[in-house]
N, C-alpha and C positions, 0 to 999 in steps of 0.2 A: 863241394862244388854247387854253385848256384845253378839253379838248373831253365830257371824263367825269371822274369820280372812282372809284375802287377801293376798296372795304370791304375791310381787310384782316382775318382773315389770310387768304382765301379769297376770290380773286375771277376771278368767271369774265366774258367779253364777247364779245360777236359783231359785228365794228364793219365798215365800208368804207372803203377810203383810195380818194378821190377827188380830182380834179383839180381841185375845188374849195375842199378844206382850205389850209388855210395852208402856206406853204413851210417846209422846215427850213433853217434860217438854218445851221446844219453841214454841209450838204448839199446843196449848190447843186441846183436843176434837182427836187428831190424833196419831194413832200406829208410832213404828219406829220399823226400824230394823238396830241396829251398828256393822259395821264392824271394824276392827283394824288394821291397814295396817303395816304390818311387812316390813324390807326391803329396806325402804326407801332410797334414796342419795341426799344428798344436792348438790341441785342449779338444781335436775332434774325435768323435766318439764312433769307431770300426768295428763290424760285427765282421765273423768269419765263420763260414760255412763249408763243414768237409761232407760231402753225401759217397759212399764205396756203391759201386754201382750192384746191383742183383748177381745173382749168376745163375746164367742163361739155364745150367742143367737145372739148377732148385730153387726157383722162385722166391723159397723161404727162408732163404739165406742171402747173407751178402755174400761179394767178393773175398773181402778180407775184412777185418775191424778195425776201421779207421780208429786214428789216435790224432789229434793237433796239438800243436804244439807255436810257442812266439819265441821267439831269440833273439836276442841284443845280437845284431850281427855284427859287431867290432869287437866283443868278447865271446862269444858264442853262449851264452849264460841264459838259462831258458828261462824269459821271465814270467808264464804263463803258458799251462796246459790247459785238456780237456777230452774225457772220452765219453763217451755215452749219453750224448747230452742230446741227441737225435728228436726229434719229433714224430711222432707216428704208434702204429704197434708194431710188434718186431715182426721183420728184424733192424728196421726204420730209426729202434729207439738209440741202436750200435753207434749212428753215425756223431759228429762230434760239431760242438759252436763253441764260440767265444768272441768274448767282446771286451774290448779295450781300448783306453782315450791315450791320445798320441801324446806322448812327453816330448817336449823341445830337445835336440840334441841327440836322441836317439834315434839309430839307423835299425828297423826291424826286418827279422825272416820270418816268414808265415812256413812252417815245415808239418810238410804230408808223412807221416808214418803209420806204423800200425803197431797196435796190443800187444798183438802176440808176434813171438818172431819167428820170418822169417814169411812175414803176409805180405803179399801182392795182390795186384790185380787196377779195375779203371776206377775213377772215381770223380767226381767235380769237385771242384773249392772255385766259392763263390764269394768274395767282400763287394763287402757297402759299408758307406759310413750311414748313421741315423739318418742324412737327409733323403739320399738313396732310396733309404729300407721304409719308410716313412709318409714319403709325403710324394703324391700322384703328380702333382702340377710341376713339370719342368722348370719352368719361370721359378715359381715358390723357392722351391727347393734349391736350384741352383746359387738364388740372391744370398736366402740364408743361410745357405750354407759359406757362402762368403763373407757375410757380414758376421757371421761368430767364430770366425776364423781367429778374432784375438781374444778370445774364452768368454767375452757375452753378446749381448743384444739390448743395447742402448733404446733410450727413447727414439732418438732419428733412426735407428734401423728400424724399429719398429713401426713408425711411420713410412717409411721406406717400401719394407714390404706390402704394408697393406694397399698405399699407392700402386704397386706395381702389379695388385692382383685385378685393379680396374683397368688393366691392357684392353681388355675385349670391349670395356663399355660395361660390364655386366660380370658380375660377382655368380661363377656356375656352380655347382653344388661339388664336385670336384676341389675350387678354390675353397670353399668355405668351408670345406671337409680338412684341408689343409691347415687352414688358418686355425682351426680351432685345436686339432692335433699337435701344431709348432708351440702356443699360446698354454697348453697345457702338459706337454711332453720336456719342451725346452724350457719351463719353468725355474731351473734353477740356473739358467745363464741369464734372465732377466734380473736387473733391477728390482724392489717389490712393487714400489708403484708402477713401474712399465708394464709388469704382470698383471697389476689389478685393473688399469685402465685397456689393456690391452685384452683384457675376459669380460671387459663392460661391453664393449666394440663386436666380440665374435659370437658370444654367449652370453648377449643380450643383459638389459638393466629395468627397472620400471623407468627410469625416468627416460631413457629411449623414445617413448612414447611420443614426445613432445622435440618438435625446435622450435626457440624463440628467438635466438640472436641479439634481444636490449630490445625487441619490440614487445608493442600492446599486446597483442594477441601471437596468439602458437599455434603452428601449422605439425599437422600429425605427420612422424617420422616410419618411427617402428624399430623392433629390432630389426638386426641382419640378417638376411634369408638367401637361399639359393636362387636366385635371378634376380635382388638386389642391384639399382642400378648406379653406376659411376658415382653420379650425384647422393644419391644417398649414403656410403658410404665415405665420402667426404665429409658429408655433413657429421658424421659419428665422429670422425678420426679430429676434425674440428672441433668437434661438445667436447672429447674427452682428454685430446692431448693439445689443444691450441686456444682455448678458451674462450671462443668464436661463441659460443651461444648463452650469451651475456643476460642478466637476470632482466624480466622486466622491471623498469621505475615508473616515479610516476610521471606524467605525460607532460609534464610542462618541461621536463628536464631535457638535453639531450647530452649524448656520451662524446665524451674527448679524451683523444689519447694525452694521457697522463705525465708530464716528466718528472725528476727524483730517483730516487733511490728506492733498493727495499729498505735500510737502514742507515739514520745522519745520526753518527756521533753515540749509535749502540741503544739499548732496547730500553726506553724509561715510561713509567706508568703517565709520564704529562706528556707521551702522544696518543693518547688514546681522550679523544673527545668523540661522544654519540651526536649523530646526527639529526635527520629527520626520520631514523628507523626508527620506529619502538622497540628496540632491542637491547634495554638497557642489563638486562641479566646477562645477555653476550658480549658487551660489553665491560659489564664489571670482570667476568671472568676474563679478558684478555688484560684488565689490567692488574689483575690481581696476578695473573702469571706474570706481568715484567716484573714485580717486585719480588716475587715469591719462587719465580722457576724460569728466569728469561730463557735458562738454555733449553725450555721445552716450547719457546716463542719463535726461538733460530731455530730450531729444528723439523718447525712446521714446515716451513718456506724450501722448496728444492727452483733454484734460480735455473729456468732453464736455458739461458742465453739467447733467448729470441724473443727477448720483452714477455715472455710467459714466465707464469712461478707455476709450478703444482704444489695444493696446499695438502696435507695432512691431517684428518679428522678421525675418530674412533668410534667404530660402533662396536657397540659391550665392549669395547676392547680390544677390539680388531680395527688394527689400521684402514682405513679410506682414502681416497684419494680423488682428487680433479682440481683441474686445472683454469686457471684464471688470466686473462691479458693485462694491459694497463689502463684500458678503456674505462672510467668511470662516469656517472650520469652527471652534468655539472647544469645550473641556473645559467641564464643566459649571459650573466657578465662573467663566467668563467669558473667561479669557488665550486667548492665542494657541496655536493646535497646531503647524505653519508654521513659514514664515518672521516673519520678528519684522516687527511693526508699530511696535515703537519705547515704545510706551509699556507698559501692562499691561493692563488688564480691555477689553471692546470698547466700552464706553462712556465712556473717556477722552477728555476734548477734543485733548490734545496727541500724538493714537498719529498716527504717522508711517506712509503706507502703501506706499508705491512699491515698496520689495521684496516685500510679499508679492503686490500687483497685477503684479509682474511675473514669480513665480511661479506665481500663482495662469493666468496668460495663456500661461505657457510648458505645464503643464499642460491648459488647453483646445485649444491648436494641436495637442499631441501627436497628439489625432485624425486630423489633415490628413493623416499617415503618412510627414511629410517631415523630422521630426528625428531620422531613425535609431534609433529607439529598436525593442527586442525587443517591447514590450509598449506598442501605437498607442493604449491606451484615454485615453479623458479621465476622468482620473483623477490625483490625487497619486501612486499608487504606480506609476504608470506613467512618470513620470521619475526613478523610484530608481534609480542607480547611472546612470553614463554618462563621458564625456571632455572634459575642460575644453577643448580644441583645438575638438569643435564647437560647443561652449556659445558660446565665443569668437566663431567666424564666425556665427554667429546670433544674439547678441547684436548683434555690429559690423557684419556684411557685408565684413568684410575675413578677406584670408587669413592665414591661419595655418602654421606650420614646428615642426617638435618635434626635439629633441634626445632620443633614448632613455635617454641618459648624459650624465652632468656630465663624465665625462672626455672627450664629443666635444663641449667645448667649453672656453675659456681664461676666467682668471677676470678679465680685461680686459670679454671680450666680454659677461659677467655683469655688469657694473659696467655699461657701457656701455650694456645693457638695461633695467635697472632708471635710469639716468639719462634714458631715453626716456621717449616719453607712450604708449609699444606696451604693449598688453596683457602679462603673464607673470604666468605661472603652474606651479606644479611639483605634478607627481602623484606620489606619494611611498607607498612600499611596505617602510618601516624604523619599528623604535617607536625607533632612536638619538637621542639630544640632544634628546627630546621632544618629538620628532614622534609623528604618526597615522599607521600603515599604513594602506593601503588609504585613502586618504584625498587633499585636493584644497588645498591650496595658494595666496593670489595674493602674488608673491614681490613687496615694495611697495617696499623703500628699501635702505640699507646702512652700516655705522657704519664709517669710518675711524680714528677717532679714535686706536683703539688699535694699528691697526697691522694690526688681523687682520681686520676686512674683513667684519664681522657683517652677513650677510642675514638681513633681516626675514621669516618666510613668516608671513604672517597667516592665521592660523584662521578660516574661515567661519565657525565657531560662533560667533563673536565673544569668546572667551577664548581659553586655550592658545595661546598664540601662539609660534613658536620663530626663535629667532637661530642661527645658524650660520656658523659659519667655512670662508674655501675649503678650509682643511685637512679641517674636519668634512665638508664637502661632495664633497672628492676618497674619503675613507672612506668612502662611500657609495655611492660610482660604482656603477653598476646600478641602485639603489632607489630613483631617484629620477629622472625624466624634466623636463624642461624645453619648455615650448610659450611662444609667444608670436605676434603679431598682425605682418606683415609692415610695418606704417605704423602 
């Protein structure tokens, strides 16, 4: 016999196991008493609490020794016990928890027995779900607990909630206590970048320090503190999941929203033209990916459906993340300043956007302080000049090897490279056979045909492009460096 029911997610009882309750058919010789847990949500996660209350004559003992127990109540099939799992010293440690995520379709009993048979006495059984057990702020906990009701916590809930903890005006040390407990407790019903953008937000980043929004100068932010106001914490939730705090350019330009696509007609290395960035090592590597590994070029891009992408970057190896709008800086008849969007004016239907969003993205990370760069601002001019080798690992997450010289290596081993799917690339410090000094390289293909062995090095700019022969190439030993991606 059912003997109670539980409101979930919160339910408290103060019950008696008596000699009079029904026997446990599990447990030869012992009373129960079954609860029926109403309420339930699948994928959420219920703690349960059995405490036997003292007994009045000896303090230093319980009542009875609790035992809990979980039951598929339409089979009666126990699909989880527990005894001694108490907290405290004894005889505290007697009493009994368990924790279990609610499977769809299953109706449970939460059943009070005991150890040994033929125990009685009072006791409480207390459930909560995690959000309950967890988290102080009413609000907090109630939203999210509703919004992972369908087993995660999307990007919009996660904006969701943080909006919703700026009710008062003012982020209390309470909410921010919350925030950061859900953000790293409820870690595995995030997304990964919802998680990483969402631990930039409550548990602070360097590059916090700063908003700039596409303007000249940056106004100090900070990270998130307890008395944090509305504003401020918008402006977070803006840098890192809406892409509101746009790089500075330079001042003649200004920013227009963008039209196109992220992708016309699929990922080819003739849309990736450099602009007025000096960024051609960053360059060459995005396009040395469309030839060599497009599906680590579609894989950067997470389309958020609200005219935002979040872009994907690697530090050592480790996934990063933030996020980008369509906003790019354009001259005053419209075109691009940038990386090329593919088409011309910014109100093109057909401009293609994925390079300059992924420019535009490697520029806003800059602030984090973790691309090596001499100059951390969020800014375009702040990835001027730099090394295809770590462009390479940050782009891919894989490691990188450089030859200083073409003569420390064989032109087998060149061929054999450029036949791979590995990133290469050549940094090249010669204006010979029309090349760029000072300039960046992705070395793409190679022509047999005539015997001599023409490497392709494609021009980020997307023209100039130069062929070379290993003859040309051994002339050159010194001027010309060699990187490529180990896999």
């Amino acid at each position: 016999m059912v003997k109670g029911r539980g409101l979930y997610p919160i339910f408290l009882v103060r019950g008696k196991l008596e000699s009079t309750d029904s026997s446990n058919p599990t447990r030869p010789g012992c009373f129960r008493d079954d609860y029926l847990l109403r309420g339930l949500l699948p994928n959420q996660e219920v703690t349960v609490n059995l405490n036997a209350h003292v007994d009045p004559a000896d303090f230093t003992r319980l009542q009875f020794d609790p035992y809990l127990q979980l039951v598929n109540a339409d089979s009666g099939q126990v699909i989880t016990y527990n005894d001694d799992s108490g907290s405290g010293s004894s005889p505290f440690h007697l009493n009994s928890k368990l924790t279990f995520t609610v499977q769809e379709g299953i109706n449970y009993i939460v059943r009070v027995t005991s150890f040994a048979q033929g125990g009685t006495g009072n006791y409480t059984l207390r459930l909560v779900d995690w959000y309950g057990e967890h988290l102080s702020d009413g609000g907090i906990a109630n939203l999210a607990r509703d919004l992972a009701r369908d087993g995660q916590l999307s990007r919009n809930d996660a904006i969701a909630i943080f909006r919703n903890t700026k009710d008062g005006g003012v982020v209390d040390a309470t909410e921010l206590t919350d925030l950061r407990t859900l953000v790293s407790d409820r870690r595995s019903l995030m997304p990964n970048y919802v998680h990483n953008l969402s631990d930039k937000i409550v548990n602070g980043n360097v590059a916090n320090q700063w908003y700039t929004g596409g303007g000249q100068t940056h106004e100090a932010l900070g990270n998130l503190y307890a008395g944090s106001s509305a504003d401020h914490l918008e402006k977070l939730i803006g840098k890192w999941f809406l892409g509101s705090d746009r790089p500075t350019a330079d001042s003649y330009t200004t920013y227009q929203f963008v039209n196109g696509s992220l992708f016309q007609n699929g990922i080819s290395i003739d849309d990736v033209a450099q602009g007025a960035c000096g960024d051609c090592y960053y360059l060459a590597t995005l396009a040395a990916a469309a030839v060599d590994k497009p599906a680590l070029i579609q894989n950067m891009f997470i389309d958020n459906g609200d005219n935002t992408y979040t872009v994907r970057l690697y530090n050592n190896g480790v996934a990063d993340y933030v996020t980008v709008d369509r906003y790019f800086p354009t001259y005053s008849w419209g075109d691009r300043v940038y990386a090329s969007w593919g088409g011309g004016s910014y109100n093109e239907s057909d401009n293609e956007l994925w390079v300059a969003l992924a420019e535009k993205a490697y520029a806003q990370i800059n602030e984090s302080g973790w691309l090596g760069r001499w100059d951390s601002t969020n800014s375009y001019s702040g990835i001027s000049l730099g090394f295809e080798w770590q462009a390479m690992a940050q782009i891919s997450g894989l490691t990188t090897t450089t030859r200083w010289s073409t003569n420390d290596m064989t032109q087998q081993e060149l061929i054999d490279l450029v036949n791979s799917d590995r990133l290469l690339e050549a940094g090249v410090f010669t204006n010979d056979y029309g090349l760029v000094s000072a300039h960046v390289y992705a070395i793409t293909s190679y022509n047999p045909s005539n015997g001599t062995f023409q490497f392709r090095f494609h021009n980020p700019w997307g023209f100039s492009h130069a062929d070379l022969t290993w003859e040309q190439l051994m002339n050159t030993a010194g001027s010309i460096r060699i990187s490529w991606t180990l896999s």
